[in-house]
C-alpha positions in Angstrom: 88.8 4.5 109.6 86.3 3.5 112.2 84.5 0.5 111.9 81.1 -0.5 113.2 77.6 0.8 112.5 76.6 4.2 111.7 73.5 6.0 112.8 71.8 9.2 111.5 71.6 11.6 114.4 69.9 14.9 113.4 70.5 17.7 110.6 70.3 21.5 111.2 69.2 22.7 107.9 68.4 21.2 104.3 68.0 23.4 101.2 66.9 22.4 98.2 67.2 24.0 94.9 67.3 21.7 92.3 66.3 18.1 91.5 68.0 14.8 90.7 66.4 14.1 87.4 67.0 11.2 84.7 68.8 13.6 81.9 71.5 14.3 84.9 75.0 12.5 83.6 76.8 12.9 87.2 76.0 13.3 90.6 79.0 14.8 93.4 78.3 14.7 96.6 80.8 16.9 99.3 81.0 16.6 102.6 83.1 18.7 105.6 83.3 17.8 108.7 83.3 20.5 111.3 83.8 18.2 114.8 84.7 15.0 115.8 84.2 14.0 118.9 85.4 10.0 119.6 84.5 7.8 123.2 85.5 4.3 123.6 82.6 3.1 122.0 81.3 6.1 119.8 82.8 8.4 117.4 80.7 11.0 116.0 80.7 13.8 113.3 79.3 16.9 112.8 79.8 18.0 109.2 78.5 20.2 106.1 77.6 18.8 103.1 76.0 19.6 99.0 75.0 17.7 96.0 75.9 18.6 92.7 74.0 17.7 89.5 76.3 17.6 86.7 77.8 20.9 88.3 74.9 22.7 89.8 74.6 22.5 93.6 71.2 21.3 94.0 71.0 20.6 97.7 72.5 22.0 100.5 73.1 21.0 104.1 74.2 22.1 107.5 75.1 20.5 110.4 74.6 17.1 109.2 75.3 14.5 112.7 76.6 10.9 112.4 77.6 8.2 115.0 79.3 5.2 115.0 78.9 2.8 117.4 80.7 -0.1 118.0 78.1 -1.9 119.5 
């Protein structure tokens, strides 16, 4: 595992369809990384992600972009 600090970069695409409400029992969250690209002092990650709500994908998003920086 890397270690350092991470920075949002960017997102391609967000949709919503649902809502994080109090009756919700469990939130998931998934995330799949598509690229990795790692420099001396960066690694970043381009990855694919949703939320689930007790089951129900209520968000979904593409091309989500991380760094780490060791700096």
């Amino acid at each position: 595992a890397g270690r350092g600090r991470g920075y949002a970069w960017g997102v391609g695409g967000v949709r919503l369809t649902g809502r994080v409400r109090p009756d919700r029992k469990r939130l998931t969250y998934f995330v799949d990384f598509t690229k990795a690209l790692q420099t001396r002092r960066l690694t970043m990650g381009v990855a694919d992600g949703r939320v689930e709500a007790d089951g129900e994908t209520i968000y979904l998003v593409k091309d989500m972009k991380v760094a780490l920086s060791e700096s």
